[in-house]
C-alpha positions as CSV (number, residue, x, y, z in Angstrom):
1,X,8.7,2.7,-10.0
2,X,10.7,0.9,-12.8
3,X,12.6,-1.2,-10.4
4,X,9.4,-2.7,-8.5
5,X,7.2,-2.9,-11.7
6,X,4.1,-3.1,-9.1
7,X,1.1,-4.8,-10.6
8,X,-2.6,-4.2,-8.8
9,X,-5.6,-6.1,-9.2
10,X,-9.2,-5.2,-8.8
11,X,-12.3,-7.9,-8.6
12,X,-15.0,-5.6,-8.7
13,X,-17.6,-8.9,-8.1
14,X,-16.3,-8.3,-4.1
15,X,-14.9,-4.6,-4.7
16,X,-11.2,-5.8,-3.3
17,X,-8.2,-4.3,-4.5
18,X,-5.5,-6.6,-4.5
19,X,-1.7,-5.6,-3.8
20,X,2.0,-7.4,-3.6
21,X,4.7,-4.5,-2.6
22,X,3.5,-1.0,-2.9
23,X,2.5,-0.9,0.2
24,X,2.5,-3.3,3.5
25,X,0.2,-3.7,6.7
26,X,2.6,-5.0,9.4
27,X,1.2,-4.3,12.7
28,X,1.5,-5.9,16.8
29,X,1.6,-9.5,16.2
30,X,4.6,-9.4,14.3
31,X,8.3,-10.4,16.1
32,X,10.0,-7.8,17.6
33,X,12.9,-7.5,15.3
34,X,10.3,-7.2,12.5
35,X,9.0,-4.2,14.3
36,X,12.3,-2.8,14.9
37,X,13.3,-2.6,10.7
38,X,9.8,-1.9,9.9
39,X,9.3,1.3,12.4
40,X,13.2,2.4,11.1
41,X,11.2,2.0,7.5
42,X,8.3,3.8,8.7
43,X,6.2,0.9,7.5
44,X,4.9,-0.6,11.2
45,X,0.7,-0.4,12.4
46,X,-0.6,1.0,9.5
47,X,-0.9,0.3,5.5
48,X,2.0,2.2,3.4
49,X,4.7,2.2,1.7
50,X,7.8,1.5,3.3
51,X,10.8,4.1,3.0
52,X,12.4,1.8,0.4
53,X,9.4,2.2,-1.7
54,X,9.1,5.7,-1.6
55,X,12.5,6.3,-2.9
56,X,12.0,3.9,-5.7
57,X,9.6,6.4,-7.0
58,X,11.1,8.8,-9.6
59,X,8.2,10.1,-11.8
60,X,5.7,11.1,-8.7
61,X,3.5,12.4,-11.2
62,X,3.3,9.3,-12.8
63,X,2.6,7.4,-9.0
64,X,0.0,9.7,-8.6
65,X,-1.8,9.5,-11.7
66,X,-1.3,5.5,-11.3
67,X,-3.2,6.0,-7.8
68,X,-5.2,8.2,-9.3
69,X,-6.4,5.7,-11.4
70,X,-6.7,3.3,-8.7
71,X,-8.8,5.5,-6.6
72,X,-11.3,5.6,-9.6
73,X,-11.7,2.0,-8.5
74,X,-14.9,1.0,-6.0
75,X,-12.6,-1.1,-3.5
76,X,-13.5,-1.5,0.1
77,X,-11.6,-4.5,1.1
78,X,-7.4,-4.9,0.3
79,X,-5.3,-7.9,0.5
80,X,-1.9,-6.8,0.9
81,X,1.3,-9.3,0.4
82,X,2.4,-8.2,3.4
83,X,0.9,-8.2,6.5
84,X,-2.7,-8.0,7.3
85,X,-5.5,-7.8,4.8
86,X,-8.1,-4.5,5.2
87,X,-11.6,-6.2,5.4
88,X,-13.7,-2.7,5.4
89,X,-12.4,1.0,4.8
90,X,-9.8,-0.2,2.0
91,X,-10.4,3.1,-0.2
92,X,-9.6,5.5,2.6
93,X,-6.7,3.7,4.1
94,X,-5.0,3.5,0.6
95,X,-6.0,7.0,-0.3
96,X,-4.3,8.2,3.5
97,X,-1.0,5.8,2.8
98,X,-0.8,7.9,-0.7
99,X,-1.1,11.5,0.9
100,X,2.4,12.5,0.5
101,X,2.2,12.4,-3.0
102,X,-0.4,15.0,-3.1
């Protein structure tokens, strides 16, 4: 994803993943006309990436070997940039807002 040049953090010390863009958490306390653009973007009550995201990703082997890599990762908590952090279950949720890429 040239264009987003998306950087991830880990802190294995309280296994938490840390993201900015490559995927959001906006859910039901958001205002309405977020909800609106963000169910349009597919991108509303759950973590993923949003439809703008997923076009910005040419090389889908390279995502997935980038995720792959991730995965590898012992993560249970993710604080996102955008919306609501993850406090338990982290690993699953990413590895479910990644499934189209299998």
């Amino acid at each position: 994803m040239p264009r987003l040049n998306e950087v991830v953090f880990f802190h294995a010390g309280s296994r938490t993943l840390m993201i900015a863009d490559i995927a959001v958490n906006l859910g039901p306390d958001g205002p309405w006309w977020l909800a609106l653009l963000m169910r349009l973007n597919k991108a509303w009550g759950h973590l993923g990436p949003t439809r703008f995201c997923k076009s910005m990703m040419k090389d889908k082997a390279a995502v997935r070997a980038s995720l792959d890599h991730i995965l590898d990762w012992d993560f249970d908590r993710i604080l996102v940039g955008h919306g609501r952090n993850i406090e338990a279950g982290g690993k699953a949720a990413f590895r479910t807002a990644f499934r189209f890429l299998a």
